[in-house]
C-alpha positions as CSV (number, residue, x, y, z in Angstrom):
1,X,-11.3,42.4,-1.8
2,X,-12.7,39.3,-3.3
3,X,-10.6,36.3,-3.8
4,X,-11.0,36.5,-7.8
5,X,-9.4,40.1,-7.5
6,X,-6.7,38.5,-4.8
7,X,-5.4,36.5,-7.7
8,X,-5.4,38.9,-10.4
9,X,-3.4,42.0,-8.4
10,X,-0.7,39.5,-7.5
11,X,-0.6,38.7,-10.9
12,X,-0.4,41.7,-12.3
13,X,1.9,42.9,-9.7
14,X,4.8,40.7,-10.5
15,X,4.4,40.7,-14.1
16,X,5.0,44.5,-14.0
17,X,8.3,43.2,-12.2
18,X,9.5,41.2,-15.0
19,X,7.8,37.7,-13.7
20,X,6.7,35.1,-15.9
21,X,3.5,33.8,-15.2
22,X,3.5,29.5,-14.8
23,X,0.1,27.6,-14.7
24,X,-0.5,25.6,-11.7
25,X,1.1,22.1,-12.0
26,X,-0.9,19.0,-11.0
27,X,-1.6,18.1,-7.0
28,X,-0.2,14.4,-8.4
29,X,3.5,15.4,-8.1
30,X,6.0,14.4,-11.1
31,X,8.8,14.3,-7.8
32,X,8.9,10.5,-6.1
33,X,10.1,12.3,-3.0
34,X,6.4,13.4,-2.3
35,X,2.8,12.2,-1.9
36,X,1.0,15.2,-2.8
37,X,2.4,18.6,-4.2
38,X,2.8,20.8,-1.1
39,X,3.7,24.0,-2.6
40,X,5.0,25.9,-5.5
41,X,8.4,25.5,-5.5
42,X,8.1,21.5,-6.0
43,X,7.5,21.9,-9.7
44,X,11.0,24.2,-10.0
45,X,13.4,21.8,-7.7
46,X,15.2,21.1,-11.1
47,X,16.3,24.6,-11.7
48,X,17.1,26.0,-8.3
49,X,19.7,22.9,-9.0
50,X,20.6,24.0,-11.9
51,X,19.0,20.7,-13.7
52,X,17.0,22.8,-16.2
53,X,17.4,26.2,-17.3
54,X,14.7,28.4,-16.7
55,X,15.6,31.2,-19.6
56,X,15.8,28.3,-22.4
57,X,12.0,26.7,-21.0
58,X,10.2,30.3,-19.5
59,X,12.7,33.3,-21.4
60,X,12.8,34.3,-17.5
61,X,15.1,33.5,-14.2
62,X,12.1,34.9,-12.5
63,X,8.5,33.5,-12.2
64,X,5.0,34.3,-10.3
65,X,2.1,31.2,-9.9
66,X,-0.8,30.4,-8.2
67,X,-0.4,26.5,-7.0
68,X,-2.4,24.2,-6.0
69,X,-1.4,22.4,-2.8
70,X,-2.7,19.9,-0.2
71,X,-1.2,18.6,3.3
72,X,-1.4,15.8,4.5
73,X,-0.6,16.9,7.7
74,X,-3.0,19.0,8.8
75,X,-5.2,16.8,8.4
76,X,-6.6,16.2,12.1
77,X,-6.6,19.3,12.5
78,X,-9.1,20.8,10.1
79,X,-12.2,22.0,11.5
80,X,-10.5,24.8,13.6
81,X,-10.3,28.5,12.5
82,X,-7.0,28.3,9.9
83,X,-6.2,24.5,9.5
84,X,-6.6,23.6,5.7
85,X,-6.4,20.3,3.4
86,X,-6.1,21.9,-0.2
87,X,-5.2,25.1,-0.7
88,X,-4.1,27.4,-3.6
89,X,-0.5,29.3,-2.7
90,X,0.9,32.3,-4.2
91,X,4.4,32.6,-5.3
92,X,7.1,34.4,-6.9
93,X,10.5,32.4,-7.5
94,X,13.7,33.5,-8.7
95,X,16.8,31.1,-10.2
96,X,19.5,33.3,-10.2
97,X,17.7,36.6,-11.0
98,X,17.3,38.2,-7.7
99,X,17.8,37.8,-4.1
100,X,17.3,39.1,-0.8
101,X,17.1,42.7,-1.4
102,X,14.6,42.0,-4.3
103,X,12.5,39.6,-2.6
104,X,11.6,42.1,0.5
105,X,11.3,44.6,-1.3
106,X,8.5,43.0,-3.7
107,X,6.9,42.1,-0.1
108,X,7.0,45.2,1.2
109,X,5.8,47.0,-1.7
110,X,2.7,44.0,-2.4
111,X,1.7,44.8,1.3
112,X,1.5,48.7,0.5
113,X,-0.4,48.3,-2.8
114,X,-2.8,46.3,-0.8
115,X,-3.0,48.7,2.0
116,X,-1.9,46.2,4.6
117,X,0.3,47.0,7.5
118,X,3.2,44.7,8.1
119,X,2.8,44.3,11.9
120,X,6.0,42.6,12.5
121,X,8.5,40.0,10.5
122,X,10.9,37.1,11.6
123,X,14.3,36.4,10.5
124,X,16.3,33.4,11.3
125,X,18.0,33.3,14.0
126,X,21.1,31.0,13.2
127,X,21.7,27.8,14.7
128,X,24.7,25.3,16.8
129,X,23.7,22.1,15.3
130,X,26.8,19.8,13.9
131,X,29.1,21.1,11.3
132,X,27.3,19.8,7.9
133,X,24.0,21.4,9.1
134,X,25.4,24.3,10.6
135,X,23.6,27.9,8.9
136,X,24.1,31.4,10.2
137,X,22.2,34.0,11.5
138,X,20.6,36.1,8.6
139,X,21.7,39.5,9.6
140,X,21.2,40.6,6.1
141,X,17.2,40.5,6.2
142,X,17.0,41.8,9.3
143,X,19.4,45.2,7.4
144,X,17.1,45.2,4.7
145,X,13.5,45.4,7.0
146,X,15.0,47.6,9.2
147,X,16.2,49.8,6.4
148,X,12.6,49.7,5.4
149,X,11.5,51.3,8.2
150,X,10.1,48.0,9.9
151,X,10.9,48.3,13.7
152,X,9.3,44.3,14.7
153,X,11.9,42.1,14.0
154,X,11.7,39.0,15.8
155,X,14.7,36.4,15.4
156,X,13.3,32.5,14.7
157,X,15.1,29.6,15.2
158,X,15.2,26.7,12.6
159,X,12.0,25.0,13.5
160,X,10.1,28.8,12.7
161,X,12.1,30.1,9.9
162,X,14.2,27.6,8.3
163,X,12.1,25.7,4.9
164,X,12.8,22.6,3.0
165,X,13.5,20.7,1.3
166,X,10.3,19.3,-0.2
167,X,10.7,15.3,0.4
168,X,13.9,13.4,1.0
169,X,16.1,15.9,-0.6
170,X,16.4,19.5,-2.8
171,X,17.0,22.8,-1.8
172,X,16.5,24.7,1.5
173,X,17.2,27.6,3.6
174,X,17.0,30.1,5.7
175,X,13.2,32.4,5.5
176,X,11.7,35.8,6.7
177,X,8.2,35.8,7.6
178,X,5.5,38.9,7.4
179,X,2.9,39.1,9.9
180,X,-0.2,41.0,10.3
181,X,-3.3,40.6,12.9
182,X,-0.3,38.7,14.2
183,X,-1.3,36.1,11.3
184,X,1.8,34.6,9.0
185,X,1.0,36.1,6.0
186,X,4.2,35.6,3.7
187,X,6.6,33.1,4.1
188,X,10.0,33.9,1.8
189,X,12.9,31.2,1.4
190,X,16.0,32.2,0.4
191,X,17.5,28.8,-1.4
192,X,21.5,28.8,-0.6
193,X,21.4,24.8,0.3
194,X,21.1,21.4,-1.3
195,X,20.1,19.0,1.5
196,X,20.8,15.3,1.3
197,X,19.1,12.1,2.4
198,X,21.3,11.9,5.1
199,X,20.6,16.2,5.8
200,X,23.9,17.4,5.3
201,X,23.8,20.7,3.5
202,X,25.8,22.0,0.6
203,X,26.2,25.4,-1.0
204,X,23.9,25.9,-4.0
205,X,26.0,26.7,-6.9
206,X,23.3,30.0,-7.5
207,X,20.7,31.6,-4.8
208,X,17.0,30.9,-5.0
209,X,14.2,32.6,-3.9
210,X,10.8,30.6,-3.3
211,X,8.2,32.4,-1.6
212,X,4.1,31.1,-0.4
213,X,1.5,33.0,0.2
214,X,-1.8,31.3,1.5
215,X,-4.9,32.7,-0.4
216,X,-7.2,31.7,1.9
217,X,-5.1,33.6,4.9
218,X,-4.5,36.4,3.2
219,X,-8.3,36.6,1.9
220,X,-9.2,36.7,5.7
221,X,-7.3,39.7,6.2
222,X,-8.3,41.7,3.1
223,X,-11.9,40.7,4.3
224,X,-11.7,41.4,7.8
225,X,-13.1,38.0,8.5
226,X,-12.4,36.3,11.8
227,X,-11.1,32.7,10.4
228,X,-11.2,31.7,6.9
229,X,-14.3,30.2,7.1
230,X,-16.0,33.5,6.6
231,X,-14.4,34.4,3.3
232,X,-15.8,34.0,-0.5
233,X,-13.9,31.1,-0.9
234,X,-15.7,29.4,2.0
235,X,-19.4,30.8,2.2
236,X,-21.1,30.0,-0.8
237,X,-20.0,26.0,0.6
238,X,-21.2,26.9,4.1
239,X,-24.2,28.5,3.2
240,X,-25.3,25.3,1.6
241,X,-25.3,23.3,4.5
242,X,-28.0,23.1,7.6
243,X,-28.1,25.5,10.1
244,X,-27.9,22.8,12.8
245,X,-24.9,20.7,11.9
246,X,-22.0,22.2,14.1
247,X,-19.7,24.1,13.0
248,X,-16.5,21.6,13.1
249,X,-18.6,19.7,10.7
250,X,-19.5,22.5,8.0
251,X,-15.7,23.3,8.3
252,X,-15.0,19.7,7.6
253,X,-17.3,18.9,4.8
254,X,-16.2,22.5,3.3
255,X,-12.5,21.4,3.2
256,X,-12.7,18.3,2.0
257,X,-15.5,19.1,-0.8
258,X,-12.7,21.5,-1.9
259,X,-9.9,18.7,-1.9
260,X,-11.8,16.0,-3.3
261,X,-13.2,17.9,-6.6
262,X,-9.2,19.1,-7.1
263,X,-7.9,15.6,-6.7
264,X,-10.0,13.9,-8.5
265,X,-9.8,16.5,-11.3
266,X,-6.3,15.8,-11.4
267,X,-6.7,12.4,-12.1
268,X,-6.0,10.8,-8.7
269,X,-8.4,8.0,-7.9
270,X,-9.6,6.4,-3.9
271,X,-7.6,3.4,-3.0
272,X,-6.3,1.6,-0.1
273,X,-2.5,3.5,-0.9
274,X,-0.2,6.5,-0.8
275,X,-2.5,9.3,-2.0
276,X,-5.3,7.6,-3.2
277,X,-5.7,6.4,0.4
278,X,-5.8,9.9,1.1
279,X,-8.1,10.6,-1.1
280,X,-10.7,7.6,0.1
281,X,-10.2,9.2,3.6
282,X,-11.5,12.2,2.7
283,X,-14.5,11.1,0.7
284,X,-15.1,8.3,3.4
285,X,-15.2,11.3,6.6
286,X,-17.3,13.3,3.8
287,X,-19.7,10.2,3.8
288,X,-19.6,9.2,7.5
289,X,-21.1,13.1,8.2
290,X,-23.5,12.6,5.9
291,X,-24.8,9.4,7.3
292,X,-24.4,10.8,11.3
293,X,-26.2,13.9,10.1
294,X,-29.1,12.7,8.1
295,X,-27.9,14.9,5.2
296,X,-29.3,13.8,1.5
297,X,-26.6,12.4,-1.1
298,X,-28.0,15.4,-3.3
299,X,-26.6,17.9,-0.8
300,X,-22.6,16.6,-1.7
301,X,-23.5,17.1,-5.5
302,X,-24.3,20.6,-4.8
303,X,-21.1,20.9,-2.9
304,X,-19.4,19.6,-6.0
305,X,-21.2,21.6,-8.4
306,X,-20.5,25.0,-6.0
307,X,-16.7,24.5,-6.3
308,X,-16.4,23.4,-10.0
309,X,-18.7,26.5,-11.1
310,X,-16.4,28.7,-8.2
311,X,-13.2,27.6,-9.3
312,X,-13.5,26.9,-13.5
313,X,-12.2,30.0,-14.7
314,X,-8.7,29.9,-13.0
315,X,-8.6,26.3,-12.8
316,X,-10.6,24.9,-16.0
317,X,-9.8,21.3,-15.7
318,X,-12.7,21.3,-12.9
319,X,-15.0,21.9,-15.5
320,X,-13.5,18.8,-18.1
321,X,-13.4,16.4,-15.1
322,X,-16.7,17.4,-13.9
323,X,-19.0,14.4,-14.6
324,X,-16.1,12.3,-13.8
325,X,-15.9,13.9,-10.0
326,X,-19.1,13.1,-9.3
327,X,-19.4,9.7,-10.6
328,X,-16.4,8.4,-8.9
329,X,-17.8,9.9,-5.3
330,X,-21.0,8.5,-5.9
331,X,-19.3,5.2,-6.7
332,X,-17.2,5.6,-3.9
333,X,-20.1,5.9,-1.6
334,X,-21.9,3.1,-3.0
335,X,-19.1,1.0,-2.1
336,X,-18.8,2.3,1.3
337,X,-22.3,2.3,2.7
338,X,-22.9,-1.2,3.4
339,X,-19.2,-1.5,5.8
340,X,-19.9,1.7,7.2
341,X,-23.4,0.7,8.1
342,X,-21.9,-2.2,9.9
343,X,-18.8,-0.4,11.3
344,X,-20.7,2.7,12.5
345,X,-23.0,-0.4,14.5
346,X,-19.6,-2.2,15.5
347,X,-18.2,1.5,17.1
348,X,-21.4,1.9,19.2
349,X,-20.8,-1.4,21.1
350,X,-17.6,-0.6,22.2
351,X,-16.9,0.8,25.6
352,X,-13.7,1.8,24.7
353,X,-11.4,2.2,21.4
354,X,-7.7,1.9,22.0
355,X,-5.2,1.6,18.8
356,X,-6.0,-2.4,17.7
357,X,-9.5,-1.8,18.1
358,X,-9.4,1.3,15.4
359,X,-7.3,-0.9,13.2
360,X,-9.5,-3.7,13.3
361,X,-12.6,-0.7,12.8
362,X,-10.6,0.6,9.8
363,X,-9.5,-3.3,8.2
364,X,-12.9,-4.9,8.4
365,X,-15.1,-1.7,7.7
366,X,-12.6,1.0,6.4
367,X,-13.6,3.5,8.8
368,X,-10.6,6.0,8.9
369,X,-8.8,7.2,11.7
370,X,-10.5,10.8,11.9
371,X,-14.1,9.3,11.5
372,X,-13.2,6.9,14.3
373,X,-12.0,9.1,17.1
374,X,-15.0,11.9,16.2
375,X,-17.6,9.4,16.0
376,X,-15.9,7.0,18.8
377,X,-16.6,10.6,21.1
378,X,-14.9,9.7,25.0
379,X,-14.5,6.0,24.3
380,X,-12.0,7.1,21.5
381,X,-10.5,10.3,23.8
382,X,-7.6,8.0,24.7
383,X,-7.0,6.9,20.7
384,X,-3.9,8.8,19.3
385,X,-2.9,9.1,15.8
386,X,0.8,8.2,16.6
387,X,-0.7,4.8,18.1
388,X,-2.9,4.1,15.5
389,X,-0.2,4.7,12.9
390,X,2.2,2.4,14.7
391,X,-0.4,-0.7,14.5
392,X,-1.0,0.0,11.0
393,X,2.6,-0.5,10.4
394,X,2.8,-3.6,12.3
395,X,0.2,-5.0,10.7
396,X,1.9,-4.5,7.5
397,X,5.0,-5.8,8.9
398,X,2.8,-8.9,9.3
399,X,1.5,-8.9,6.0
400,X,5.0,-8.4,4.5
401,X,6.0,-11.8,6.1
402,X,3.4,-13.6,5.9
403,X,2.4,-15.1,9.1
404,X,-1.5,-15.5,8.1
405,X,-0.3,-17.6,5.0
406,X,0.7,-20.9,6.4
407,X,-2.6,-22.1,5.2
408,X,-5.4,-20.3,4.2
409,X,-8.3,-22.9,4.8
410,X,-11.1,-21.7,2.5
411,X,-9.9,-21.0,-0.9
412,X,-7.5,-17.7,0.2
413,X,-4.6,-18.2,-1.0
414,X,-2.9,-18.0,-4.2
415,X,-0.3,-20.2,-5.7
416,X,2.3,-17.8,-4.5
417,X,1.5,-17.9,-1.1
418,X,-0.4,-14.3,-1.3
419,X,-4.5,-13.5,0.6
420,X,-6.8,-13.3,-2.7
421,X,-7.5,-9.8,-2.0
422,X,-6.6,-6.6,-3.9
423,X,-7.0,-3.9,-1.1
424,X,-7.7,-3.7,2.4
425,X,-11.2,-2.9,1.2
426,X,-11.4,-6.7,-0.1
427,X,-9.8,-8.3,2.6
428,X,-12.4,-7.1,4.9
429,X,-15.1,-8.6,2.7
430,X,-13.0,-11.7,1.8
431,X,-12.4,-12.2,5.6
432,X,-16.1,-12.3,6.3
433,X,-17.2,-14.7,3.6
434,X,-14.2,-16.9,4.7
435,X,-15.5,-16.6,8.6
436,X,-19.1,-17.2,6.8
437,X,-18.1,-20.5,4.9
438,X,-16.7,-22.0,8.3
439,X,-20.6,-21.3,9.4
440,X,-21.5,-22.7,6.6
441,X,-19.5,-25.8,6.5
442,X,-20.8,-26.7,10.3
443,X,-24.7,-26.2,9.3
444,X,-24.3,-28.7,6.4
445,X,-23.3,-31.1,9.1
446,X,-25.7,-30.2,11.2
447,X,-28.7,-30.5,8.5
448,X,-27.4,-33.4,6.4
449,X,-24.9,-35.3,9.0
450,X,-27.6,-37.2,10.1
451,X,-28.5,-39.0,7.6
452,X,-25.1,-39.3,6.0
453,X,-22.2,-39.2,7.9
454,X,-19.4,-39.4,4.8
455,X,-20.2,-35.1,4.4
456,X,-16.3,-33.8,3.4
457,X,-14.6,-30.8,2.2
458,X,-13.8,-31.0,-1.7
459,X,-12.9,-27.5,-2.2
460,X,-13.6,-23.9,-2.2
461,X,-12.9,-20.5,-3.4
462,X,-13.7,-16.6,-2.0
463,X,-13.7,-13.9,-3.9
464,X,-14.6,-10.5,-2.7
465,X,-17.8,-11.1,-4.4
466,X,-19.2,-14.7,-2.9
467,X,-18.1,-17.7,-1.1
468,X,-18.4,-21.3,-3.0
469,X,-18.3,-24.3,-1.2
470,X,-17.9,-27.8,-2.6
471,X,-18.7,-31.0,-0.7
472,X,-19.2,-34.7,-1.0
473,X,-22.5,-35.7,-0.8
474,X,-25.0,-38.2,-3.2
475,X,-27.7,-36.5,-4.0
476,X,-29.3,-32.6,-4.5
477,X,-30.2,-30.6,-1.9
478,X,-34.1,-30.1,-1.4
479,X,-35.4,-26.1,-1.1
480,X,-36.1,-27.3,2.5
481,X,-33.0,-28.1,3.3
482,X,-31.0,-25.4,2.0
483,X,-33.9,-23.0,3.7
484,X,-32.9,-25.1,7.2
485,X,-28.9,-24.3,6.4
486,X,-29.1,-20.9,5.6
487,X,-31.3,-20.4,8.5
488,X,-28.5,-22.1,10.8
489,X,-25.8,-20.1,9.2
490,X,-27.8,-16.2,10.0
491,X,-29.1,-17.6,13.4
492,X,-25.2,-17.7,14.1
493,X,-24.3,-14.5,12.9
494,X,-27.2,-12.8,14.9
495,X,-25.9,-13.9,17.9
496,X,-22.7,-12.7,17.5
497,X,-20.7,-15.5,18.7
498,X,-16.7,-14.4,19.2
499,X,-14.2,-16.2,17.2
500,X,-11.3,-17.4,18.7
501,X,-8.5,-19.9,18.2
502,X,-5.8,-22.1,19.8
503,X,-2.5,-23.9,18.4
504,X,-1.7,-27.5,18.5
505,X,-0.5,-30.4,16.9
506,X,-2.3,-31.4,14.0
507,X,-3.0,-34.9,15.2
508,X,-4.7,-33.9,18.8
509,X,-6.5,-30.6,16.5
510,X,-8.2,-33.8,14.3
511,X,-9.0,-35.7,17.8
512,X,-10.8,-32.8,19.1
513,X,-13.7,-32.9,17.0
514,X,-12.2,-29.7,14.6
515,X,-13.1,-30.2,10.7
516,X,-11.0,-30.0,8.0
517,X,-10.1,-30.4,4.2
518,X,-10.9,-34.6,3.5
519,X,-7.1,-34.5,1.5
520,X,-5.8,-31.1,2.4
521,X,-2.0,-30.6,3.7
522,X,-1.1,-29.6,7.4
523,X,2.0,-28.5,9.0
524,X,2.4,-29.9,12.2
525,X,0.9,-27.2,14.3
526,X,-1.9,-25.6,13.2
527,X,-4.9,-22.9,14.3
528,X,-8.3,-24.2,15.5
529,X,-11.0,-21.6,15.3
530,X,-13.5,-21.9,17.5
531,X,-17.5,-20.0,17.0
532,X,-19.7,-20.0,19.9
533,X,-20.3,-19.2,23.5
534,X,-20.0,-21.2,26.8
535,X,-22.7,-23.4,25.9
536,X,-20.5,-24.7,23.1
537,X,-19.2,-24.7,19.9
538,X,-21.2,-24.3,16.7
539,X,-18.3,-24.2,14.5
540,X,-14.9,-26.1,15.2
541,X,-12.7,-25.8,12.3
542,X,-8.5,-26.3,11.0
543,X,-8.1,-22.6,9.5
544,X,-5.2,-20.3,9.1
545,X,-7.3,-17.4,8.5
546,X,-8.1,-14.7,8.4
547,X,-11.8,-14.4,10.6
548,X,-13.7,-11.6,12.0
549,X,-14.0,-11.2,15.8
550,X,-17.4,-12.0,16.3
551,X,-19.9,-13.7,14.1
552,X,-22.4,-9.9,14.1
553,X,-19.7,-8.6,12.0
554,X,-20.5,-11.1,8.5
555,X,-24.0,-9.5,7.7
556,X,-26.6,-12.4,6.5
557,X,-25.9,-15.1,4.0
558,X,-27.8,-16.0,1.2
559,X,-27.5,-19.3,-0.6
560,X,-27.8,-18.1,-4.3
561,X,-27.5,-21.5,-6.0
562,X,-26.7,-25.5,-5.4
563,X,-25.7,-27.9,-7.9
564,X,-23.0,-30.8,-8.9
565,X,-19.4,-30.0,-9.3
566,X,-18.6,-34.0,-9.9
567,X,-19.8,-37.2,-9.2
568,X,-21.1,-37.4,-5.6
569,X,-19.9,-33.6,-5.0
570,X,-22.2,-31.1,-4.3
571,X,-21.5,-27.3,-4.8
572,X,-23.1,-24.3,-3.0
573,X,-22.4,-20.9,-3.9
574,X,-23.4,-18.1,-1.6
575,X,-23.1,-14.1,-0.7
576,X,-23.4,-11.7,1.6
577,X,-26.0,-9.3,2.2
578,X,-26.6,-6.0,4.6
């Protein structure tokens, strides 16, 4: 049975059961208490509470949908036989209407219209836990299967068969599960409890049901397919990629194809937060394939087009949002390539990765976790999710308080004591121009020092675009000599000096030689960065930050123009390229 016809029995099947049917509501959830919408019960919290009432807004205490729904966390595991991002979930709910009896009974009688044995089911099992979470056993569901003739009963505990709620809060409760091919097929909540932020339950005033229902699952089992890979809803994708990528990867690409047309259709955009930093992950291990494989940008667009032509008739805002899906993943990749050049270079050098070193792989070239520890192969086997998490949020711990901001150096910092930079994205480029300019600022006293020794700092100002550098100096620049400076500046980056740094006073950081703003305000300890080797120092600079590592990690300057800011001050203005 093909997934189209899937849809439609189950449909049909509870409307003849006096269901109303309810659209899909959006992946982007209306509920605070969640990134993503998980299932189908999120968009009906309010009248399980009795919030909203579902007779005045449907005519009906009972309703059937098809949902869309995405994970988060099974992320890192997709690419095995079941593990999904998005995924569409069939439901039938009741507020009131029905309960126990009812909802088995719709199972049961689903399964034998589909001609699919129920192998065995779970109840729950009860629990000891302190009084205000306390729930016992379910001895009713396990009555009504057995009075259905269903001799596999197997009792659960909470962690198996106990659901909700969605977020910090809603309603919960005990579930029976159907299996068959020893596969959870059906997963039905009976909603008797409000849990709080602090997971106490309460009584609901009326009983719920809430059931889910994977399509993809339960099209593997109608199509006798070995993982859902194999199904409709998978091959047409499959059969669009090489023969000799692996199989992880097809599974992989497959997935997240899927997820990122439905997102984006949806209206969510990539960024560096909540679920558009989902989102960017997605596209970005999409992208990172396609770069590790050789495959051709036009192969993504086909992948697009495959699931917006697959999927338009029961979810039509695919086919609106089309050109829109596209352009935002091209753009998206666009403004990827050039880190992930330079990050996927940065990776192979390594002889190991351990959780700072995939931060700083993931804040200076935005290479996500999952692309990190796949491409990173046994140098990365060590690299755990739960450590990588816990540097991220130290490092926004950092960020929160501010202990890069003392001062900034090179035009980074705002009037409000805040790094010019929007997103992680721009801090990475923004921290490479800054390391760039301290280059910079050495060569023009290597070139011009000579023959005038008065060379100081005026000013200067990064943005993620271009650094510009102001200077005092008497007269303009010759091509020569800016030829000469840039030329310093690269052969620097090539040789990939590291870039390190002490503390000291202010006064001894002036005696050492280090360089600083002519007029510019110190507290009395401050950071010296250093750039060079054990032959010595080609840069020796006053700087908060923040820097690269290493100097192979800016690209190659370019000085794009050179004029007067004010008498006797000189202005360069440079970027970044490759």
């Amino acid at each position: 049975m093909v997934s189209t016809e899937i849809r439609k029995r189950f449909l049909e099947f509870f409307a003849t059961r006096g269901h109303t049917g309810v659209p899909s509501s959006s992946l982007i959830p209306d509920d605070p208490s969640v990134l993503l919408t998980t299932a189908g019960m999120q968009q009906f919290k309010k009248y399980y509470t009795g919030e909203a009432d579902p007779m005045r807004d449907f005519g009906s205490r009972n309703m059937a949908s098809i949902q869309k729904s995405f994970r988060t966390s099974d992320i890192d595991e997709v690419g095995d036989e079941s593990h999904l991002t998005f995924f569409e979930m069939l439901g039938n709910f009741s507020f009131g209407g029905y309960f126990k009896e009812e909802a088995i009974r719709y199972a049961y009688d689903f399964f034998k219209e589909l001609n699919l044995p129920i192998e065995y089911v779970t109840v729950f099992a009860g629990d000891h836990s302190t009084s205000s979470r306390q729930v016992p056993p379910d001895r009713e569901s396990e009555t009504i299967w057995r009075k259905l003739g269903i001799p596999g009963i197997r009792r659960k505990g909470r962690a198996d068969n106990f659901w909700g709620p969605t977020g910090t809060e809603g309603p919960c409760g005990p579930t029976t599960e159907v299996y068959t091919r020893d596969t959870e097929i059906w997963n039905i909540v009976f909603n008797e409890y409000y849990c709080r932020p602090d997971k106490t339950l309460e009584p609901l005033k009326q009983n719920g049901v809430d059931t889910g229902m994977g399509l993809e699952r339960l099209a593997m089992v109608l199509q006798d397919k070995s993982n859902i890979f194999e199904t409709d809803l998978f091959l047409p994708l499959v059969a669009l990629l090489p023969d000799g990528l692996p199989v992880r990867a097809k599974r992989i690409i497959a997935d997240h194809i899927r997820a990122i047309a439905f997102l984006l259709a949806d209206g969510l955009r990539p960024s560096n937060k909540e679920a558009g930093y989902v989102l960017r992950r997605l596209m970005r291990r999409v992208m990172v394939y396609e770069k590790i494989h050789t495959l051709p940008p036009h192969l993504t667009d086909a992948l697009l087009h495959e699931v917006i032509q697959s999927y338009a008739a029961p979810y039509p805002e695919l086919m609106r949002e089309r050109e829109s899906i596209r352009s935002e993943f091209q753009g998206e990749r666009d403004k990827f390539a050039e880190t992930m050049t330079r990050g996927m270079r940065e990776l192979e050098k390594l002889s190991s990765v351990d959780a700072p070193t995939a931060f700083r792989l993931y804040e200076s070239y935005g290479l996500p976790f999952e692309v990190i520890r796949e491409v990173g192969g046994r140098k990365a086997e060590n690299l755990t999710r739960e450590a990588f998490d816990a540097e991220f949020t130290r490092h926004q711990e950092i960020s929160r308080a501010g202990q890069e901001r003392k001062f900034g150096g090179h035009g980074l910092i705002l009037d409000t004591g805040e790094l010019k930079a929007a997103d992680e994205e721009e801090l990475a480029k923004v921290t490479r121009l800054h390391t760039a300019t301290h280059l910079l600022n050495a060569a023009l006293h290597r070139v011009l020092g000579p023959a005038f020794s008065g060379i100081e700092q005026r000013g200067s100002d990064i943005t993620g675009e271009r650094t510009r550098f102001d200077f005092l100096f008497p007269r303009k620049l010759t091509a020569d000599e800016l030829k000469r400076i840039a030329g310093l500046v690269n052969e620097a980056i090539e040789s990939n000096f590291p870039v390190t740094y002490q503390e000291m006073d202010t006064a001894e950081a002036k005696r050492s030689g280090a360089l600083s703003v002519a007029k510019g305000k110190y507290p009395d300890r401050v950071k010296v960065y250093t750039i060079g080797n054990e032959r010595g120092a080609f840069s020796k600079e006053l700087c908060g930050g923040p820097h690269v590592s290493r100097t192979g990690e800016i690209g190659r300057i370019r000085i794009t123009k050179e004029e007067s800011s004010s008498a006797g001050v000189r202005r360069i203005r440079a970027v970044l390229e490759g």
